[in-house]
ZADO-1210 file (C-alpha; in nm, 4 decimals, padded with zeros to 6 digits):
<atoms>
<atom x="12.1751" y="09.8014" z="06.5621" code="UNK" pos="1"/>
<atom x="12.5366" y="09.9359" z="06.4817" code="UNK" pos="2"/>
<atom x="12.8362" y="09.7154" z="06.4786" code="UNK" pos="3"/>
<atom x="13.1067" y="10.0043" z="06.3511" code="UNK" pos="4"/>
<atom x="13.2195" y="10.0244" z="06.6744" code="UNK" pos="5"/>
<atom x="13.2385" y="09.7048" z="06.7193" code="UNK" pos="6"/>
<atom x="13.4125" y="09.6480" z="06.3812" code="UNK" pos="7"/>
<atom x="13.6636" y="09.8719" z="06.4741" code="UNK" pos="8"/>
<atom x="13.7628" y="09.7300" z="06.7825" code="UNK" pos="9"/>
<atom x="13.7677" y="09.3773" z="06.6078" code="UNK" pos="10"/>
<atom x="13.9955" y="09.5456" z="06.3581" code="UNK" pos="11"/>
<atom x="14.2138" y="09.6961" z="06.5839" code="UNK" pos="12"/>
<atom x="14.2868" y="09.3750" z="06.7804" code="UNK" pos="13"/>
<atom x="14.4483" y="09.2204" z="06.4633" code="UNK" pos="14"/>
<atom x="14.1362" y="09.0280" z="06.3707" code="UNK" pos="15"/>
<atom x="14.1032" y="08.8249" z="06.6915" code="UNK" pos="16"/>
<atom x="13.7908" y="09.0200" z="06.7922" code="UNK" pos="17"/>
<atom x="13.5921" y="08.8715" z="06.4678" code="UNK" pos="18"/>
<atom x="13.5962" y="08.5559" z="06.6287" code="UNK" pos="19"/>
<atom x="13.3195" y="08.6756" z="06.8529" code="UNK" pos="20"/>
<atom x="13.1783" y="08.9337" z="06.6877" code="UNK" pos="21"/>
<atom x="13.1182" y="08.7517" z="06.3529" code="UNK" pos="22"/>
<atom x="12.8727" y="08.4940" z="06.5906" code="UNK" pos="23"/>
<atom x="12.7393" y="08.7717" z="06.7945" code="UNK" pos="24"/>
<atom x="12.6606" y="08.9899" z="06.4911" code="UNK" pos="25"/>
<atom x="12.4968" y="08.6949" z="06.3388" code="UNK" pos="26"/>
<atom x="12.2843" y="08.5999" z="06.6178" code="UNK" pos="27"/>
<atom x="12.1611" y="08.9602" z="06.6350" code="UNK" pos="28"/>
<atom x="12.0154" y="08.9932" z="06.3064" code="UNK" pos="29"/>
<atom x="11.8825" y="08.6391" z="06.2942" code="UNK" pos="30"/>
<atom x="11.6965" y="08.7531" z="06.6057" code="UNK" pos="31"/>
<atom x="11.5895" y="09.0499" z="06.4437" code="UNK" pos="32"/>
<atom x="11.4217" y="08.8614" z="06.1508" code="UNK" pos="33"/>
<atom x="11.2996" y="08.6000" z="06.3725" code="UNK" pos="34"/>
<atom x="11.1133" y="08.8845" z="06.5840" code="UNK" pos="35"/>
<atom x="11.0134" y="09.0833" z="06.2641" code="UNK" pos="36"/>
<atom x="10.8332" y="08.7915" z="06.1171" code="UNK" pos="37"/>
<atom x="10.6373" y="08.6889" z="06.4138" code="UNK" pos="38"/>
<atom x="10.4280" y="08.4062" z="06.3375" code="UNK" pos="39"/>
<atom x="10.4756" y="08.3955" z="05.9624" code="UNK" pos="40"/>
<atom x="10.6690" y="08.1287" z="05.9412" code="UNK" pos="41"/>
<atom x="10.5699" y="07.9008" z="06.2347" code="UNK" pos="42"/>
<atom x="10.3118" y="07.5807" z="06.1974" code="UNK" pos="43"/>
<atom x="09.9427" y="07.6321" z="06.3284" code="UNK" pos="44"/>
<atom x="10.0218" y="07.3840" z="06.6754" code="UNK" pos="45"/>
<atom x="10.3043" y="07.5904" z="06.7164" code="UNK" pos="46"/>
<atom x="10.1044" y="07.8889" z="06.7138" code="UNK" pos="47"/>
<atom x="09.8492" y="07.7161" z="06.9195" code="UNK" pos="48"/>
<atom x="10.0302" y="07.5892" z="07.2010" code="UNK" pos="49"/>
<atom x="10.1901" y="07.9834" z="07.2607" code="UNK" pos="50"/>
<atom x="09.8424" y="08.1185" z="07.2622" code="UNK" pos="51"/>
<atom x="09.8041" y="07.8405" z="07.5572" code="UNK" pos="52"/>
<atom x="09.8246" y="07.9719" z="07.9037" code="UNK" pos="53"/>
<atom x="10.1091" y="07.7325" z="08.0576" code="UNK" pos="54"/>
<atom x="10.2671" y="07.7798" z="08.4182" code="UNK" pos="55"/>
<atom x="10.5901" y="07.7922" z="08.2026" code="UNK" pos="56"/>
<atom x="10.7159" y="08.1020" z="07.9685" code="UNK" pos="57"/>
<atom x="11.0245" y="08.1338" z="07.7721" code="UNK" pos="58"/>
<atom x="11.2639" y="08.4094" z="07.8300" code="UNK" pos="59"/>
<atom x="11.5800" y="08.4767" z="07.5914" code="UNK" pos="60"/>
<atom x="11.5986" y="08.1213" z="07.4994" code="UNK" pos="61"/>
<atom x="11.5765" y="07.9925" z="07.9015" code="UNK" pos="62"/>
<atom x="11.2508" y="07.8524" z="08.0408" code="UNK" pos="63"/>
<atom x="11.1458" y="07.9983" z="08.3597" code="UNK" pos="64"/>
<atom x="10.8866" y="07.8216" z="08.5709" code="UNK" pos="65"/>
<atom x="10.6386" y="08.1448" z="08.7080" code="UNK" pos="66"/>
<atom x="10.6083" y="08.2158" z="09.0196" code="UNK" pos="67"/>
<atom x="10.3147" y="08.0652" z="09.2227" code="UNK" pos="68"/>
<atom x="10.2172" y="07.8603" z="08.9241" code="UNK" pos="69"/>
<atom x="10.2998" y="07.4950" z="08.9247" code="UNK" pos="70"/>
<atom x="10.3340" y="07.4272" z="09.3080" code="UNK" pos="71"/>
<atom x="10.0812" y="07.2585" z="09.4728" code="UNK" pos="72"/>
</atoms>
């Protein structure tokens, strides 16, 4: 992903703009590496309890409940 737009824009608005892109630029490539490693770095119940079929999934870092599943 390219931030020299981005930068740019940041630049132009006398710096202000780094105050979010600096976190948002950040959170990107953390996200990146986080995704790119998979399960490298994560502890076998970890691991276990994703392989799990659960009536909840996470989705961008909020926990949805599925549909149909968990109502009875």
């Amino acid at each position: 992903m390219s931030f020299i737009g981005w930068n740019i824009l940041a630049g132009l608005s006398l710096g202000i703009g780094f105050l979010w892109l600096v976190p948002y630029y950040n959170a990107a490539h953390a996200e990146f590496y986080r995704t790119l490693a998979g399960d490298q770095f994560k502890s076998k119940d970890q691991v276990q309890s994703k392989n799990r079929s659960s009536s909840v999934r996470e989705l961008s870092g909020f926990f949805v409940l599925n549909p149909g599943e968990g109502r009875r």
